[in-house]
C-alpha positions in Angstrom: 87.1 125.1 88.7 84.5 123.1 90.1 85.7 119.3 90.8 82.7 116.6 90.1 84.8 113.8 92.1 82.7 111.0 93.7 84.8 108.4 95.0 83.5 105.1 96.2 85.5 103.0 98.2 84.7 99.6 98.9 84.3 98.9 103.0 83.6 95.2 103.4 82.2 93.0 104.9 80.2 92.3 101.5 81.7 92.7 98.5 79.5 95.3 97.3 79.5 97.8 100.6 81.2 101.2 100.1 81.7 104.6 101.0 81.5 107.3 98.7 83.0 110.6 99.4 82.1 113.8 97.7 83.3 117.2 98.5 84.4 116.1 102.1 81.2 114.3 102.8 80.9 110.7 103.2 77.8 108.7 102.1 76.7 104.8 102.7 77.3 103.0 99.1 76.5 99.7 97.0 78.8 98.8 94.4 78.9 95.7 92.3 77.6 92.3 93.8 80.9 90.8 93.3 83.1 94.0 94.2 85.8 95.9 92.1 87.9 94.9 89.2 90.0 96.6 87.1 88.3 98.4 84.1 90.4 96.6 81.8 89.6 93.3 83.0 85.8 94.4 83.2 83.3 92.0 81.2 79.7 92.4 80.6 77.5 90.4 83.5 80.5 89.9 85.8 78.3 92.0 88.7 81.9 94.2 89.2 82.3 98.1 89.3 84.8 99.1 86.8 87.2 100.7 89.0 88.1 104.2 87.9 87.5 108.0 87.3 84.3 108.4 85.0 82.8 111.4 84.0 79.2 112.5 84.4 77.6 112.7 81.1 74.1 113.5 82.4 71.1 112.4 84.4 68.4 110.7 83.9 65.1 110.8 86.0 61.5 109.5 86.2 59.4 112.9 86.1 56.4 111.6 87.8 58.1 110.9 90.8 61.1 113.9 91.3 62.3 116.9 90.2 66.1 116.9 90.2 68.4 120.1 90.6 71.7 119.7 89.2 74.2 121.7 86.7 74.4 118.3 84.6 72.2 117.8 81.3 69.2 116.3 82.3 66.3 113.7 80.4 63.3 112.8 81.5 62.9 108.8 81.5 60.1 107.5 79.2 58.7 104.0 79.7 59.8 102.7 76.7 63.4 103.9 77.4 65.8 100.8 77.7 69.6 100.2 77.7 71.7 97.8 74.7 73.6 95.4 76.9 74.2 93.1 73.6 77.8 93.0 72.8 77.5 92.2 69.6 74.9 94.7 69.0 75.7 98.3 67.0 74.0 100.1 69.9 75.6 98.5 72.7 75.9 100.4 75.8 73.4 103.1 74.3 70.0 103.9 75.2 67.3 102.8 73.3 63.8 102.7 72.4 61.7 99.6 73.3 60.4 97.1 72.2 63.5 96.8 71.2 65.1 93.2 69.8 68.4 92.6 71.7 69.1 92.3 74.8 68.8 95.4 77.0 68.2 97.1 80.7 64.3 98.5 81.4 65.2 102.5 82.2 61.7 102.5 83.9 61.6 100.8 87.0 58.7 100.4 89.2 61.6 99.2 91.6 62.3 103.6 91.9 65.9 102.2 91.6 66.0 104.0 88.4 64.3 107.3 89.4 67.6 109.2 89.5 70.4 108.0 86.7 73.8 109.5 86.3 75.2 107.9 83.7 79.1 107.5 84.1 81.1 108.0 81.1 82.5 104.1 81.2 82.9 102.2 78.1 81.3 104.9 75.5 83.5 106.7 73.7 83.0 104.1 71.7 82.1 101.3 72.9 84.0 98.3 73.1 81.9 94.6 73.1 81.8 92.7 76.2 83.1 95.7 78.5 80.7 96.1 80.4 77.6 98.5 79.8 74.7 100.1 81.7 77.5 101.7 84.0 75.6 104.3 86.6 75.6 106.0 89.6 71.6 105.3 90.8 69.5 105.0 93.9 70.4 102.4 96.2 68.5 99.3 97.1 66.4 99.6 100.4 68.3 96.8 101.6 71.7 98.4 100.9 72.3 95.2 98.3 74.5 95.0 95.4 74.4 96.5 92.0 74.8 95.0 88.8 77.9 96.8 88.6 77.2 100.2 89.0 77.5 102.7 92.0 74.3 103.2 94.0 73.5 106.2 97.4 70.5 106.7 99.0 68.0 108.6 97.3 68.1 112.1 99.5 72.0 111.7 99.2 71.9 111.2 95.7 69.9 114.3 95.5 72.3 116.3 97.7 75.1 115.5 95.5 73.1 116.3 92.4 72.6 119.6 93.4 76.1 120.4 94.4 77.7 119.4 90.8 79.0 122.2 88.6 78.9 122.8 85.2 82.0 120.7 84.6 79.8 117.2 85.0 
């Protein structure tokens, strides 16, 4: 069996700098802007990384700029793609199509943040309000900053470990 493991590890000396190791390979990582907390004590805006083993549900990517390989299910991201990160919304932490009345993430960054999506298997099955939402492993800032909460690797390592998942997400 194929293991789909991607562990980050935060490395200091800001709260968000990690290491992320897959398959024996070790990549430069961002993590939340204000580090990692336990997925139980997880709240939505906190800018923490839910610390835990998530799955790989499938990736999302911006067609007009790459061409992923990978084993997981893939969708192309539209520009009126967004995110629910309303608690109290019925769609929170789903996608959605804009314009779209709560609160909610833009899936189509000009940023290229966004180009390459995994999204993480955190706080969906269902749902719970105020958890946290909008939980993905994406492209890294140039600036190796924070994320909102998510995990983030360069772009060409991103890629790499796209194409080495298996079928087991």
């Amino acid at each position: 069996m194929t293991r789909n493991v991607l562990v980050a590890t935060p490395t200091g000396p800001d709260p968000w700098s990690a290491t992320a190791e897959f398959r024996g390979r070790r990549f430069r990582a961002s993590i939340g802007r204000n580090g990692v907390v336990a997925a139980e004590a997880k709240r939505e805006g906190d800018g923490m990384s839910p610390a835990g083993i998530w799955p790989m549900r499938g990736l999302f990517f911006r067609p007009d700029r790459v061409t992923p390989k990978t084993a997981l299910a893939v969708r192309e991201i539209r520009p009126e793609d967004g995110w629910c990160d309303a608690p109290s919304h019925p769609d929170y932490n789903r996608l959605v199509t804009k314009p779209f009345a709560a609160s909610h993430e833009d899936m189509w960054l000009e940023s290229g943040l966004y180009d390459l999506v995994v999204d993480l298997g955190y706080n969906d099955d269902p749902p719970v309000a105020g958890r946290g939402s909008a939980i993905f492993l994406h492209v890294i800032r140039p600036d190796l900053g924070p994320t909102a909460g998510c995990l983030a690797l360069p772009r060409e390592d991103l890629l790499a470990v796209l194409a080495e998942i298996g079928p087991d997400g």
